[in-house]
C-alpha positions in Angstrom: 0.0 0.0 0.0 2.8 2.3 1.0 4.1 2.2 -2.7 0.9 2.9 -4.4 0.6 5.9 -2.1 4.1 7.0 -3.1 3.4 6.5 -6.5 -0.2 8.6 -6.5 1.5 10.7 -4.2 -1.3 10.7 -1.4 -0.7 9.4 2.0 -1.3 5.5 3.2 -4.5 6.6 4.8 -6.2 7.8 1.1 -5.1 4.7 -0.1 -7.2 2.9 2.2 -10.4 5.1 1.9 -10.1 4.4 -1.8 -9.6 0.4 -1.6 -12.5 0.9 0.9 -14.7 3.0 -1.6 -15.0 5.8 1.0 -16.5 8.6 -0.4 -14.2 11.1 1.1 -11.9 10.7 -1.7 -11.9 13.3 -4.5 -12.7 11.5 -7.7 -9.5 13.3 -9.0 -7.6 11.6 -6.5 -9.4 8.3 -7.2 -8.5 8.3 -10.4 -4.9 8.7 -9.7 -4.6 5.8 -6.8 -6.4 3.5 -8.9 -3.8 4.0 -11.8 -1.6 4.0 -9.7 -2.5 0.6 -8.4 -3.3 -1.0 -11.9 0.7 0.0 -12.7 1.8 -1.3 -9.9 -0.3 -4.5 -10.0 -1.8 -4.0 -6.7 -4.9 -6.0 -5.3 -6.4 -5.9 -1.9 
């Protein structure tokens, strides 16, 4: 998790809220964790 957040450049924490489908999360933000996490090959 800590590298996707590096890689979106959000903290650990957002990572979390999006995995978790919190809607605290700018869909901006979204975005950019969950291509972040598609490059990186990352599943929950």
């Amino acid at each position: 998790m800590a590298m996707v957040a590096s890689r979106a450049g959000v903290s650990g924490q957002t990572v979390s809220r999006v995995v978790n489908d919190s809607p605290r999360v700018d869909p901006a933000t979204r975005a950019r964790v969950e291509k972040a996490m598609g490059e990186l090959g990352y599943r929950p």
